[in-house]
C-alpha positions as CSV (number, residue, x, y, z in Angstrom):
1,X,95.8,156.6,47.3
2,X,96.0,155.5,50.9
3,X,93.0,155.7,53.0
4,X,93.6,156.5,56.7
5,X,90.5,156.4,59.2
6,X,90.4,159.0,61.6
7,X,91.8,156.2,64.8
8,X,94.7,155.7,62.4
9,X,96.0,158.9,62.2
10,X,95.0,159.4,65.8
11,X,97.0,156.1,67.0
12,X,100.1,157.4,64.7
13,X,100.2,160.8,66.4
14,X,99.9,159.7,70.0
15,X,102.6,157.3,69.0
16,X,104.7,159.9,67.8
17,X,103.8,162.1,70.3
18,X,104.7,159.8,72.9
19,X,108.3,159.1,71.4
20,X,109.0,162.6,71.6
21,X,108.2,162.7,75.6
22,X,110.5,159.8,75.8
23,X,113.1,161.8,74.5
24,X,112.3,164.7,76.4
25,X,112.1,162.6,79.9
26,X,115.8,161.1,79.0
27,X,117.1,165.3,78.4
28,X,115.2,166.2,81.3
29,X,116.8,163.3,83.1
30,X,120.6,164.7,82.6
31,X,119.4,168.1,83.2
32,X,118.1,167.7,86.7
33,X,120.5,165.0,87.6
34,X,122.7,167.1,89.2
35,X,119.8,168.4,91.6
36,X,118.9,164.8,92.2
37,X,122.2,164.2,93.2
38,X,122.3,167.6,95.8
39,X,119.1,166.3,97.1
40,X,120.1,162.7,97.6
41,X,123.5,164.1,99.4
42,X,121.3,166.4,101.7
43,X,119.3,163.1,102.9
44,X,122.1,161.3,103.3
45,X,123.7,164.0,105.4
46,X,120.9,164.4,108.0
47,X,119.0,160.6,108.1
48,X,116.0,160.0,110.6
49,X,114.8,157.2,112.0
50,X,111.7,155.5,111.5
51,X,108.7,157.5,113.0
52,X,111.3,160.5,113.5
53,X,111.8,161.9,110.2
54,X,110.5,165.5,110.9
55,X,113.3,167.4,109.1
56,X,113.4,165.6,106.5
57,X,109.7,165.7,105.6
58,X,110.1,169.6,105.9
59,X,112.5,169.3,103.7
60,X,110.5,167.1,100.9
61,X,108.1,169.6,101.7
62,X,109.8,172.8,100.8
63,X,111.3,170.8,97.5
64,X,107.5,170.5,96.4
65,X,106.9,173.8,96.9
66,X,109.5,174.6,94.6
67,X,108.0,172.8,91.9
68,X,104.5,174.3,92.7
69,X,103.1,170.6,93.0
70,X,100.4,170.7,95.3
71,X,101.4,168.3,98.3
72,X,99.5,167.5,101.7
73,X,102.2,166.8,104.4
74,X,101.5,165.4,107.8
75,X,99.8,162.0,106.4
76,X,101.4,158.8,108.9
77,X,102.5,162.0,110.9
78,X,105.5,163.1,108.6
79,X,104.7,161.1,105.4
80,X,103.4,163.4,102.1
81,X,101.0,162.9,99.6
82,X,101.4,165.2,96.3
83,X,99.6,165.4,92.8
84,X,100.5,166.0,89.4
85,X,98.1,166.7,87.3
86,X,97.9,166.7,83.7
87,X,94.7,167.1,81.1
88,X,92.1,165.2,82.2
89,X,93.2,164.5,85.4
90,X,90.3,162.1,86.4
91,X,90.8,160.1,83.4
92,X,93.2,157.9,85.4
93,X,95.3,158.0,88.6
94,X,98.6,156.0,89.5
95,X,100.6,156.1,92.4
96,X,104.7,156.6,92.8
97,X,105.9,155.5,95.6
98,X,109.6,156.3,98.1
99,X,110.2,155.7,101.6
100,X,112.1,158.3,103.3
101,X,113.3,156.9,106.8
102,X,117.0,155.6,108.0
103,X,118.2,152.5,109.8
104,X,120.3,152.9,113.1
105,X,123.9,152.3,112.0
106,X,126.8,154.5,112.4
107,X,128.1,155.7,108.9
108,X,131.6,154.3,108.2
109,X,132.1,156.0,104.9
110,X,134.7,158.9,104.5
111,X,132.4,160.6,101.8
112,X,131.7,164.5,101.7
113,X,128.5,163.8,102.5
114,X,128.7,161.4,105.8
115,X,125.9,161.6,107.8
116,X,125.9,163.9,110.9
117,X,123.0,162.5,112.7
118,X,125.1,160.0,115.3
119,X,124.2,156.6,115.2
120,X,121.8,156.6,111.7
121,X,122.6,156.3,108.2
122,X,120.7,156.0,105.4
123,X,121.7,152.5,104.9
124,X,119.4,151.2,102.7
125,X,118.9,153.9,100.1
126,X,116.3,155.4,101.3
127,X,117.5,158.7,100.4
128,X,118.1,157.1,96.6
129,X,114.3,156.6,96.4
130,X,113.3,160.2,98.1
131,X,115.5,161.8,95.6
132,X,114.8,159.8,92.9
133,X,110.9,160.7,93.0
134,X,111.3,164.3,93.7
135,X,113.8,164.3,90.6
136,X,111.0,162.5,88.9
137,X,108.3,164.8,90.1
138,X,110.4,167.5,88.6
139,X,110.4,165.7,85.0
140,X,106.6,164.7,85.2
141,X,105.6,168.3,86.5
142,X,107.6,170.2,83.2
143,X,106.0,167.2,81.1
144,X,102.4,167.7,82.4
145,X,100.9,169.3,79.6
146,X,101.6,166.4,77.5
147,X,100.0,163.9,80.0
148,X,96.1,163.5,80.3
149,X,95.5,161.9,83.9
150,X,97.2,162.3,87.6
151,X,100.3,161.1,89.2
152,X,100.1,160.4,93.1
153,X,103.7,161.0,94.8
154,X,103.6,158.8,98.0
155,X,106.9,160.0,100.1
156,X,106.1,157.5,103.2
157,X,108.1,157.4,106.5
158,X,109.2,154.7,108.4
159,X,109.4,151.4,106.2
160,X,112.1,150.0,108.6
161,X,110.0,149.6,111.5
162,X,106.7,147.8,112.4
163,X,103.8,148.1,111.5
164,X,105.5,149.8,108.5
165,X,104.4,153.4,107.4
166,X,102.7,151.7,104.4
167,X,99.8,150.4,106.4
168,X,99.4,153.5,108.2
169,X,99.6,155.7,105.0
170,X,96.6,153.7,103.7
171,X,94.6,153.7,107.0
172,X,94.9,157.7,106.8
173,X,93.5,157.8,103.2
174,X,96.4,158.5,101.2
175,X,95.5,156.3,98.6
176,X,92.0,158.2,98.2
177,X,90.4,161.3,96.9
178,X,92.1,160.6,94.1
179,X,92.2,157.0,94.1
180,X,94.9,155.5,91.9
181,X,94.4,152.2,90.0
182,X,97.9,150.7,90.4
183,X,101.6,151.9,92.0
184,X,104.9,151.6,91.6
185,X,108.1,151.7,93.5
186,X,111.6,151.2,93.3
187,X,114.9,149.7,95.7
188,X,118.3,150.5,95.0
189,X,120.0,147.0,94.4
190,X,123.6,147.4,95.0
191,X,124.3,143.9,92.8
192,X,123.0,145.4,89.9
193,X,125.4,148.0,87.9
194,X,124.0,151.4,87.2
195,X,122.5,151.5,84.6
196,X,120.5,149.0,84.9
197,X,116.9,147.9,86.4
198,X,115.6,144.0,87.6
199,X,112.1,142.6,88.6
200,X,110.1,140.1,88.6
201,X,105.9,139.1,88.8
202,X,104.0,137.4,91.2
203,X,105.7,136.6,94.5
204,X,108.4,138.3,94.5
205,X,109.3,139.1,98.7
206,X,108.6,137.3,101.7
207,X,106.4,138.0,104.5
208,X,108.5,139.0,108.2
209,X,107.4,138.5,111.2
210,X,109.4,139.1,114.4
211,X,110.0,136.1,117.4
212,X,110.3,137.1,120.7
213,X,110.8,133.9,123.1
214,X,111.8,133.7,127.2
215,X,112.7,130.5,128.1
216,X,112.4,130.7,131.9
217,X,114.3,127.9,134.1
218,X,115.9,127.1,137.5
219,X,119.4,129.0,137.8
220,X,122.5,128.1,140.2
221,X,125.7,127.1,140.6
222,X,127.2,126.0,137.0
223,X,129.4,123.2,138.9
224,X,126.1,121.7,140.0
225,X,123.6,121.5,137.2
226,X,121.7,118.7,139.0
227,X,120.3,121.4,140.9
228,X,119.0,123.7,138.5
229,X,117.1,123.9,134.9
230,X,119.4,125.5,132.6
231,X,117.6,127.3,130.4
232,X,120.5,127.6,128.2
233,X,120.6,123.7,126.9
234,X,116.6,123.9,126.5
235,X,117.1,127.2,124.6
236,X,120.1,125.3,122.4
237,X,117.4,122.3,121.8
238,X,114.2,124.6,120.9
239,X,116.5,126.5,118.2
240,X,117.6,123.1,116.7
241,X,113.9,121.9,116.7
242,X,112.5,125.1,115.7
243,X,114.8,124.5,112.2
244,X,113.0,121.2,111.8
245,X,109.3,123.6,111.2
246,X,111.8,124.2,107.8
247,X,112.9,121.7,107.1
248,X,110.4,118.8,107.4
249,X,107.1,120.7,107.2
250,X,107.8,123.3,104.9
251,X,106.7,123.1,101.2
252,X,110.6,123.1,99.5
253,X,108.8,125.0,96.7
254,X,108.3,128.2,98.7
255,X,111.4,128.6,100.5
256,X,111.1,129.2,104.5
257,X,113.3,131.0,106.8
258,X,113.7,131.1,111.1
259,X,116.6,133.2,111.8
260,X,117.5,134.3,115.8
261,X,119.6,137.3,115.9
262,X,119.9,138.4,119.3
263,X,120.1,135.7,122.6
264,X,120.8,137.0,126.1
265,X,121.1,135.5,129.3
266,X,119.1,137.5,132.2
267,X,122.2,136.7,134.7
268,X,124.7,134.1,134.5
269,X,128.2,134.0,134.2
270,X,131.2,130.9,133.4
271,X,130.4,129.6,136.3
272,X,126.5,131.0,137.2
273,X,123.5,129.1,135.4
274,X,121.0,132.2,134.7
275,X,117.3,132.1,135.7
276,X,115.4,133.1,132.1
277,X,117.1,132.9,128.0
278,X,115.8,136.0,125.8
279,X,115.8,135.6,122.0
280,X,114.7,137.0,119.4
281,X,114.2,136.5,115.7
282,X,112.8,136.1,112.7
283,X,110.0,133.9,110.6
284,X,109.7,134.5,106.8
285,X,107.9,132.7,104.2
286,X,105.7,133.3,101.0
287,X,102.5,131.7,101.8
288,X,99.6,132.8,104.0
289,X,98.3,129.7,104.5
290,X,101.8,128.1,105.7
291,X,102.8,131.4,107.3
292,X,99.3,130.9,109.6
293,X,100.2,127.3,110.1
294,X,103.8,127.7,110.7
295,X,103.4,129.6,114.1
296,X,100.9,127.5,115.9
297,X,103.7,124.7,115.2
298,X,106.8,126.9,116.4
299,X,104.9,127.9,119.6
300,X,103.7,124.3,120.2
301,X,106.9,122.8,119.5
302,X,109.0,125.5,122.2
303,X,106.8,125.1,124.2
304,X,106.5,121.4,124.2
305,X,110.1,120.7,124.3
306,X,110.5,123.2,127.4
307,X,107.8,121.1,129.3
308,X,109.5,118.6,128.4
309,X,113.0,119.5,130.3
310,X,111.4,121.0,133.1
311,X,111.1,124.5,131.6
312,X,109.1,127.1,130.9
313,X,108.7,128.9,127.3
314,X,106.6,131.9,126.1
315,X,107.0,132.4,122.8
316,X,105.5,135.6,121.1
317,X,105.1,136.2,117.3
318,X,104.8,140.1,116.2
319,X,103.1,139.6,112.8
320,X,105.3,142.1,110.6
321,X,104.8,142.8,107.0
322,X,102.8,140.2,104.3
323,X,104.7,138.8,100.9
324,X,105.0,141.7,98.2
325,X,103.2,140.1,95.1
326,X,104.0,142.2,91.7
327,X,101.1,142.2,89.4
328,X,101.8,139.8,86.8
329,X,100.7,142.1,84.4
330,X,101.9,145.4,85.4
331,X,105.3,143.7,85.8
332,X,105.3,142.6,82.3
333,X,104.3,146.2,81.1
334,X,107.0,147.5,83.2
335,X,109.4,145.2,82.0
336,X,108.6,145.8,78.5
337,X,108.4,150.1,79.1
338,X,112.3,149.9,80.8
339,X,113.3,148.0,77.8
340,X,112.2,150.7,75.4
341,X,113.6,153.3,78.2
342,X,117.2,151.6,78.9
343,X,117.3,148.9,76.1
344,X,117.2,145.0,76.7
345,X,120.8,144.6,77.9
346,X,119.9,146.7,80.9
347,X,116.9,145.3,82.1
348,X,117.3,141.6,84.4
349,X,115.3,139.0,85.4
350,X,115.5,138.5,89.2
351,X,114.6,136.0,91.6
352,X,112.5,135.9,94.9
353,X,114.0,137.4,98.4
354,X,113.4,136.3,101.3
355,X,114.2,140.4,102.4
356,X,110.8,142.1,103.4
357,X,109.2,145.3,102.3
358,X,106.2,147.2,103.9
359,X,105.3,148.2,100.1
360,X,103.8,144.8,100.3
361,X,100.7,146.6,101.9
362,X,100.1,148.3,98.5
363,X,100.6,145.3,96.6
364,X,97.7,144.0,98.6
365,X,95.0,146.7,98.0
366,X,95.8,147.8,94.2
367,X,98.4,146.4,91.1
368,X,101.4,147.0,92.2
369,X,105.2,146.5,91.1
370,X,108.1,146.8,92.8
371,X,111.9,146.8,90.7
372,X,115.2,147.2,91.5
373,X,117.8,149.8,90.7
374,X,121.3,149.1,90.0
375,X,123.4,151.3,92.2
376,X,126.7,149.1,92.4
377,X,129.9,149.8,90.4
378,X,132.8,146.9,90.7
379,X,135.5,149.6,89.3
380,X,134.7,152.6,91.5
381,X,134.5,149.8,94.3
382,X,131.2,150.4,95.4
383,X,129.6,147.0,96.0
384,X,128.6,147.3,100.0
385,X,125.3,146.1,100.6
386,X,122.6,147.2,102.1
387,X,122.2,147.7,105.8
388,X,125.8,147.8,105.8
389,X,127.8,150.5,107.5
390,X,130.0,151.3,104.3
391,X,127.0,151.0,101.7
392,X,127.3,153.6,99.1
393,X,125.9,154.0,95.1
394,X,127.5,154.7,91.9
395,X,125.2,158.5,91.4
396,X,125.3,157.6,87.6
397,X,122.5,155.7,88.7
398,X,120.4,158.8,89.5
399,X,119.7,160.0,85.7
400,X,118.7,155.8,85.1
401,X,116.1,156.7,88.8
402,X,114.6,159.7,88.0
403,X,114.1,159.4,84.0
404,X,112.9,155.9,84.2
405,X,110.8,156.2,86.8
406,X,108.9,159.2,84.8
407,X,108.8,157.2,81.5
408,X,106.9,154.5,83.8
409,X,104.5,156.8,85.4
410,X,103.4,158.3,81.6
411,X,104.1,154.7,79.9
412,X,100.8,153.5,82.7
413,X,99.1,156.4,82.3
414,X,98.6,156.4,79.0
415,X,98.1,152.6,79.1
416,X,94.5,151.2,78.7
């Protein structure tokens, strides 16, 4: 006769218990789908801007309402902050997290659901994530009597756009009253086939900071450059230099970047040598420490180098958003729950990005992780990246969002 002691039987339950939600969240999943789908369409239809997106946090809004899931809105002005709550719901919190703003590109797709808005597109997904946590919200709201704990749906506005709604979300409270002990979030990933999920721990994105430099000279005739400072040629040697902060000071284990985007003459023409060169562009790195180090050289070294050819420099450094770090552990947990969720094939190992994210905030107060979604299909032919004006997803993906995002948000909740 077997003897079973009463933690025993109660471990084999919950176990079996928490099978059965798994299967549940994965038929919940291909029910609601389709509504995930109508809901990422919508977004994608009428994108906002960072710091603009009043219509479409209405819209979030009366979605929640739908779902009787108690929501503040107004948070970071048009951010949300909804709860789930299952038994116990003080036993333990944990946060979900989407961003819901658009980037200013003109849409060049010929879908059904092009944007309207002139001029923005939701270029980077952003709709993916909105609708993937309301879809997810859906799953976790009909699965809540099964859950003992609360889930924390952060639908954040502008991420594109300094200082990032992240930091303003957590200077308005939204991560208290309830306080969550860790969060996740997601990124569509357009190299990744749908169906499939990547991450990895520690470091996993780099801090960005935006340059802003005048380099101010003497302008005239461009036949008689004796007689002026052309702040052209001293721009062309301060760029060069300013690679050199790279490339002879940086540690070649945590990989560096200066990147200028934009430079414009104030005047000048073939034949006119302008007053004043404006740039701008971008530092990012991994490390505080060299990140801190890394401007007082740049500014010294423009600055120096301008002196030094009779020119003026001012060179201006918007500190923008700080590395994302994934919890080692939480990332191994989540690596280990999509496994179960999607199976081994589907899940990747990534590498680091030198691309920014403002969920890096969170990451900084709280465990955090942050994976990516496959959304790219080489046969349909949707491989665009992101920021592009013909980027598009594979909406198989959606069932992989929304279901996998649930499984996560029980999988932590139940983890001790």
């Amino acid at each position: 006769m077997f003897k079973f002691s009463y933690k025993r039987i109660t471990s084999i339950v919950e176990k079996y218990i928490l099978m059965n939600i798994k299967e549940k969240i994965k038929e919940l999943a291909q029910k609601y789908q389709n509504h995930a789908i109508e809901i990422r369409r919508h977004l994608h239809t009428y994108p906002e801007l960072s710091y603009q997106e009043v219509e479409t946090g209405k819209y979030i809004a009366k979605q929640l309402k739908k779902m009787n899931i108690p929501f503040n809105h107004g948070i970071a002005d048009n951010g949300l902050v909804a709860l789930i709550e299952g038994k116990n719901p003080e036993k333990k919190v944990i946060a979900l997290r989407a961003d819901i703003d658009a980037l200013p590109i003109q849409e060049a797709n010929d879908v059904p659901y092009k944007s309207k808005n002139k001029g923005v597109m939701h270029a980077c997904g952003h709709d993916v994530h909105t609708a993937s946590l309301l879809g997810a919200a859906q799953i976790l709201n009909d699965c809540k009597e099964h859950l003992e704990g609360t889930i924390k749906l952060l639908f954040q506005p502008a991420e594109e756009r300094l200082p990032g709604g992240a930091s303003i979300m957590i200077k308005e409270g939204a991560l208290e009253n309830p306080k969550p002990v860790s969060i996740i979030g997601q990124h569509v990933h357009p190299p990744l086939e749908a169906g499939k999920i990547g991450l990895k721990p520690g470091i996993y994105m780099a801090s960005a900071d935006e340059l802003y430099m005048s380099v101010k000279g003497k302008g005239g005739h461009g036949a008689l450059p004796q007689d002026c400072i052309d702040p052209i040629v001293v721009t062309s040697h301060i760029i060069t230099a300013l690679q050199q902060v790279v490339s002879r000071n940086a540690n070649p284990a945590m990989p560096t970047v200066i990147t200028f985007g934009k430079i414009n003459s104030v005047g000048g023409a073939t034949n006119v040598i302008p007053n004043e060169v404006k740039l701008e562009g971008t530092f990012r790195t991994f490390d505080e420490d060299w990140r801190n180090e890394a401007h007082q050289r740049m500014k010294k070294m423009a600055s120096s180098i301008a002196e030094g050819m009779g020119a003026s420099c001012e060179l201006r450094i918007e500190r923008g958003y700080p590395a994302l770090y994934n919890n080692p552990q939480l990332a191994v947990n989540v690596k280990e729950w999509a496994i179960e969720y999607l199976g081994d094939e589907n899940v990747v190992d990534l590498p680091i990005r030198l691309t920014a994210e403002d969920f890096a905030y969170y990451s900084q107060v709280m465990p955090a992780c942050f994976y990516r979604l496959g959304t790219g299909n080489q046969a349909k032919g949707i491989t665009s990246p992101v920021h592009t004006n013909t980027f598009d997803i594979d909406e198989d993906c959606m069932a992989t969002s929304i279901g996998l995002m649930a499984w996560l948000a029980v999988k932590e909740l139940e983890h001790v």
